[in-house]
C-alpha positions in Angstrom: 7.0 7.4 -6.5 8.1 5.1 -4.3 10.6 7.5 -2.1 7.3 9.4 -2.2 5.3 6.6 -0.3 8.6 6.2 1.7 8.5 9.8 3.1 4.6 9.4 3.8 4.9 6.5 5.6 7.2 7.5 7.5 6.1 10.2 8.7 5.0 9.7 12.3 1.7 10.7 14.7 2.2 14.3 12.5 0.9 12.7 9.8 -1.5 9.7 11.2 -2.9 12.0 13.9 -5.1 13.7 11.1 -6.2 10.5 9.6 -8.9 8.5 10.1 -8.2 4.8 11.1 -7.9 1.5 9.3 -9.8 -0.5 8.8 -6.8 -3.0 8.9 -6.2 -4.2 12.3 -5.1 -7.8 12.4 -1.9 -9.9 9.8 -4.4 -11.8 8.4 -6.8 -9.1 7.0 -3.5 -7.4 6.3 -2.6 -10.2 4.1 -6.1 -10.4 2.3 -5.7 -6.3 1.7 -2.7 -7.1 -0.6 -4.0 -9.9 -2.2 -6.6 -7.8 -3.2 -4.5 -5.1 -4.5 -2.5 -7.6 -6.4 -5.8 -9.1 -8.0 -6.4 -5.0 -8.7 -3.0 -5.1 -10.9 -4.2 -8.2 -12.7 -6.8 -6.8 -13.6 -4.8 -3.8 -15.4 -2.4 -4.5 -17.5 -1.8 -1.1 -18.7 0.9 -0.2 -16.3 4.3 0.6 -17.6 7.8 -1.4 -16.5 8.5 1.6 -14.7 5.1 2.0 -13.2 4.8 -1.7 -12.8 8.1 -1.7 -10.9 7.0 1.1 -7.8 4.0 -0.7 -7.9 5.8 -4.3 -6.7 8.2 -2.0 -4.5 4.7 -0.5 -2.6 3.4 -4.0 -1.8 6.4 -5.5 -1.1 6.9 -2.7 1.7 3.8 -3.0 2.3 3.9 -7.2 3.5 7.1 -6.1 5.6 4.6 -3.3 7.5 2.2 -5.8 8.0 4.8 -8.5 9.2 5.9 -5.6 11.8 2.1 -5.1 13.3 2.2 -1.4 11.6 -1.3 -1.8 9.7 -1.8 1.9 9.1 1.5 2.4 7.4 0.4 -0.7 5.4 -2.5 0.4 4.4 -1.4 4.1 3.3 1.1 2.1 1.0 -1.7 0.1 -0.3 -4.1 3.0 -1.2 -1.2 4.1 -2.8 -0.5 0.7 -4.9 -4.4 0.4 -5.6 -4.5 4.1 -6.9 -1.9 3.1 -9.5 -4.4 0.4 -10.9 -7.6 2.2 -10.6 -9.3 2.3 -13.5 -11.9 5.0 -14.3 
């Protein structure tokens, strides 16, 4: 999952171009977005060790985005991290 999030990530203006934009645009509110997501995973305790493990992997890539001013890529990883934890 995570090699997934990896390859989407990384893939460039051929795969941003045809996205809309984020609504993260500055370190701070990139900070708040994981926080969020992290009180999203407290909030489900159902995940899996192995499930539970991509999900740290996600927002841990996800801070290092953020720390390099790359909020889109951020984001995409945390749509990803909060669609692990969304409960129906």
């Amino acid at each position: 999952m995570v090699a997934a999030a990896i390859v989407v990530t990384q893939g460039g203006s051929a795969y941003s171009a045809g996205k809309n934009s984020t609504t993260i645009t500055t370190l701070k509110a990139c900070e708040a977005a994981i926080t969020d997501t992290q009180e999203a995973r407290a909030g489900n305790p159902d995940l899996g060790p192995k499930s539970a493990a991509a999900f740290d992997d996600l927002l841990e890539l996800a801070a290092q985005r953020c720390k390099d001013g790359a909020y889109q890529y951020a984001d995409d990883l945390l749509i990803i991290a909060r669609g692990m934890v969304a409960s129906e």
